[in-house]
N, C-alpha and C positions, 0 to 999 in steps of 0.2 A: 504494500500500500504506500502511495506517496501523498504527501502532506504539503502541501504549497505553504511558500514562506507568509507568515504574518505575523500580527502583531499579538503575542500573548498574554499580555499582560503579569508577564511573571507568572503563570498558572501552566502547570503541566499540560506538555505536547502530547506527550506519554502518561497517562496518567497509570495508579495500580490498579490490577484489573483487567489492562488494558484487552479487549475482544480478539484485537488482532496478535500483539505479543504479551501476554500475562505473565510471562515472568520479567518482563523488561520496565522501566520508570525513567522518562526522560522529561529534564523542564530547561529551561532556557532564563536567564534571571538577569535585569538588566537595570544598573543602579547609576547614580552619580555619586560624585565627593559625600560621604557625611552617609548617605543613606543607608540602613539597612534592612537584612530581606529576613525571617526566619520560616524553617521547614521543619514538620514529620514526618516520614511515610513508613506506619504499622506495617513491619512484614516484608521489608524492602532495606538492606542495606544500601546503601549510596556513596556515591564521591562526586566532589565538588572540585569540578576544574574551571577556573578560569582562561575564557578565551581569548581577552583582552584585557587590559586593566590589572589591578591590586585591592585583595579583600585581605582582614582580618576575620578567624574564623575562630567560632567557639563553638565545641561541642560538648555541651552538660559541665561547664567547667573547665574544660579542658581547653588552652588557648592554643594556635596556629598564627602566629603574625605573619603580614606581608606575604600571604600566598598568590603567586601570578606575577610574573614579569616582562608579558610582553605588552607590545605598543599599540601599534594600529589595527595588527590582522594577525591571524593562526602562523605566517611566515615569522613574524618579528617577535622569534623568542622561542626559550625552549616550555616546552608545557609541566604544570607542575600539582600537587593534587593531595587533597585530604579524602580518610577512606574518614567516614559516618555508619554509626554501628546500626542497625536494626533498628529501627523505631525511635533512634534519639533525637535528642531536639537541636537541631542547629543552625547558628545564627552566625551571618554576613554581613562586614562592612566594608562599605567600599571607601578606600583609604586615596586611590589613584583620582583624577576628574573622572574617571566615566568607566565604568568594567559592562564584560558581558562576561555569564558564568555560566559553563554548562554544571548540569547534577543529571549524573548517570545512576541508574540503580537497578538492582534483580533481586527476584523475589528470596528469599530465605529465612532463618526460621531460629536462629540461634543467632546470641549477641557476641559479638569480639570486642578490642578495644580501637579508640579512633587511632590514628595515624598519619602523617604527611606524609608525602612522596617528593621530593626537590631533585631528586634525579635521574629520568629516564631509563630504561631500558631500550638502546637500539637496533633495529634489523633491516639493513636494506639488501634486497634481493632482486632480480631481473636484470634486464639488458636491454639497452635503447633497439639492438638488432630484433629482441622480441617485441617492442613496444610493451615491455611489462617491467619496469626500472622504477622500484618502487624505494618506501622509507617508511616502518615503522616505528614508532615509539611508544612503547608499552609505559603505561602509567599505573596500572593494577596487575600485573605482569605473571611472570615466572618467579620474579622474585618474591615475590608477594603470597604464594602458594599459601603458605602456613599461618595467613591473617585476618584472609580473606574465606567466604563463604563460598558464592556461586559467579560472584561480581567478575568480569575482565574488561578492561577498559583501555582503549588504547586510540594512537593517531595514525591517518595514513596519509601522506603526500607521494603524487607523483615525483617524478627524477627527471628535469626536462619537459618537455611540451606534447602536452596528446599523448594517447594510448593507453591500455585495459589495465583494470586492477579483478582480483577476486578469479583470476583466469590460470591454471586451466579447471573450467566452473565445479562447483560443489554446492554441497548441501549439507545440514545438520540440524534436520527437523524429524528425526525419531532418535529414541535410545534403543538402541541393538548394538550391544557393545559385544565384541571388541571392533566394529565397523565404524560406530557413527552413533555420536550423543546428540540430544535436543539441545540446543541451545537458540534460544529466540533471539534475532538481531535488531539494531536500531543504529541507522546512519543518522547523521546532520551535516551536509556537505558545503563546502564553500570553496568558490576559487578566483582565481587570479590572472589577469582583473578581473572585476569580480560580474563583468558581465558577459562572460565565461559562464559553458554550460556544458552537459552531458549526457550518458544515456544512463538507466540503470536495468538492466533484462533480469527476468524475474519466469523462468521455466519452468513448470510443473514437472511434466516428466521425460525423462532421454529420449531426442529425435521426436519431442512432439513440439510444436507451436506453444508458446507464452505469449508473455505480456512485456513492454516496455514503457520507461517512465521518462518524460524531459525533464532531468532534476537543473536547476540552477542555484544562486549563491543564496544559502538557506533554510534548502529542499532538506527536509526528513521521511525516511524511508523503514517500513517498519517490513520484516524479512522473518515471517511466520513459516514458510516451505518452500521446497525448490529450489533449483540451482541460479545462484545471482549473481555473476558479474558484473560489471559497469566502466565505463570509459569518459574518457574527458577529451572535448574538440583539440583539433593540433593547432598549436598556439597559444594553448591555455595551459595554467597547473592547475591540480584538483587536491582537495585536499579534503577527510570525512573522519567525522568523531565518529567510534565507532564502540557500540555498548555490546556485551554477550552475556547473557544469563543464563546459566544452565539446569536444567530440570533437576537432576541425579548428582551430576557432579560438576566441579568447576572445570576441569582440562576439556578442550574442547577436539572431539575427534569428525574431522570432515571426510564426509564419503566425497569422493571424487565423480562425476559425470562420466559414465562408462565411455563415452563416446571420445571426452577427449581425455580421459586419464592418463594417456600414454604422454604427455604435452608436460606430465610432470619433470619428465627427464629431460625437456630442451631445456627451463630457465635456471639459469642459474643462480643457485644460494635459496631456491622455493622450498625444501626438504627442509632447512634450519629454521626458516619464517613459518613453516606446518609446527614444527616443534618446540615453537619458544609462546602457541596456544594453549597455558597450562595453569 
């Protein structure tokens, strides 16, 4: 499902519950100097990353100063992130003139404690020869395994101009382990400039017809089944927050599209970007 950009008002894109991805919780929070924002969500661990701007973060007592360092856009800066335990209360302020904060979340069921993140996990993998020359940076990551419930949180940017992310296509919308866990998706994509755009395909089943979405700088895509890749025009960079919440467990296990599974062996460095979903 795609969700054309608007204005939220601070109120869940994503809310819990959600029909289309119910294990997933995504809100969008947009503050000036001075202001602050606070949040619940019973039944939903979360993280709060800011995409722009500088907040002060308290959760139940517990302080986080100055999280978020970038400037203008998702490029200017590296991404940085508080995990929010289950159901707890917490509160933002925006310290910078003006923040925009994503708050990612997945459903789960036991409390941890809060935590910051200031320093990424990263993986780039592909080749501009494949048009798949990507860059991730895991924010709830692999390292995080032992803190975290079902939450994985992370960023992707293309490497260069144009060409396919999520390829060669997958799915992980059932738990049949040891093939393929559930885990419910949620993009929020933005690119550069930012009136840049792309596709996102959304395939039911191998060798049959799907669906495709015009995302632009904004667009949220909620990835309930099916094999989903997506690309960004040449001449543009694309870049998507990207939430996973797992039904059973948090490592995330992608069946691969029989059709092109073999495609796993042209790019390079895709085998280590499968295995740092954990």
């Amino acid at each position: 499902m795609h969700i054309a950009p608007f204005d939220n008002k601070n109120s869940p894109i994503v809310d819990a519950g959600d029909p289309t991805v119910p294990l997933n919780y995504f809100n969008i929070v947009k503050l000036k100097k001075g202001e602050a924002f606070e949040y619940q969500v019973p039944g939903y661990e979360t993280c709060i990353v800011p995409a722009t701007g500088t907040v002060d973060v308290d959760i139940e007592g517990v302080a986080f100063a100055a999280l978020g360092n970038r400037g203008e856009d998702v490029w200017d800066g590296e991404p940085e992130g508080v995990y929010v335990p289950v159901g707890a209360k917490a509160q933002m302020v925006c310290v910078s003139d003006a923040a925009e904060i994503f708050v990612a979340g997945a459903k789960y069921d036991k409390v941890l404690d809060p935590f910051d993140v200031r320093n990424h996990d990263l993986v780039q993998y592909g080749s501009d020869d494949t048009k798949t020359h990507r860059k991730i940076k895991h924010i709830l990551g692999q390292k995080q395994s032992d803190k975290v419930g079902r939450l994985l949180v992370s960023e992707l940017y293309t490497v260069g101009q144009g060409g396919w992310s999520g390829f060669p296509s997958h799915k992980h919308d059932t738990d049949r382990l040891p093939d393929e866990t559930r885990h419910d998706e949620t993009y929020n994509f933005r690119f550069k400039p930012k009136w840049g755009s792309g596709l996102q395909m959304l395939q039911r089943e191998d060798n049959a017809p799907g669906d495709a979405y015009h995302i632009v700088d904004g667009s949220t895509v909620c990835i309930d089944k099916g094999y989903h890749p997506c690309c960004v025009l040449p001449g543009y960079e694309m870049y998507y927050f990207t939430i996973l919440g797992g039904l059973s467990q948090r490592s995330l296990v992608q069946y691969f599209q029989p059709t092109h599974a073999y495609q796993i062996e042209t790019i390079p460095g895709i085998k280590d970007m499968i295995a740092k979903f954990k």
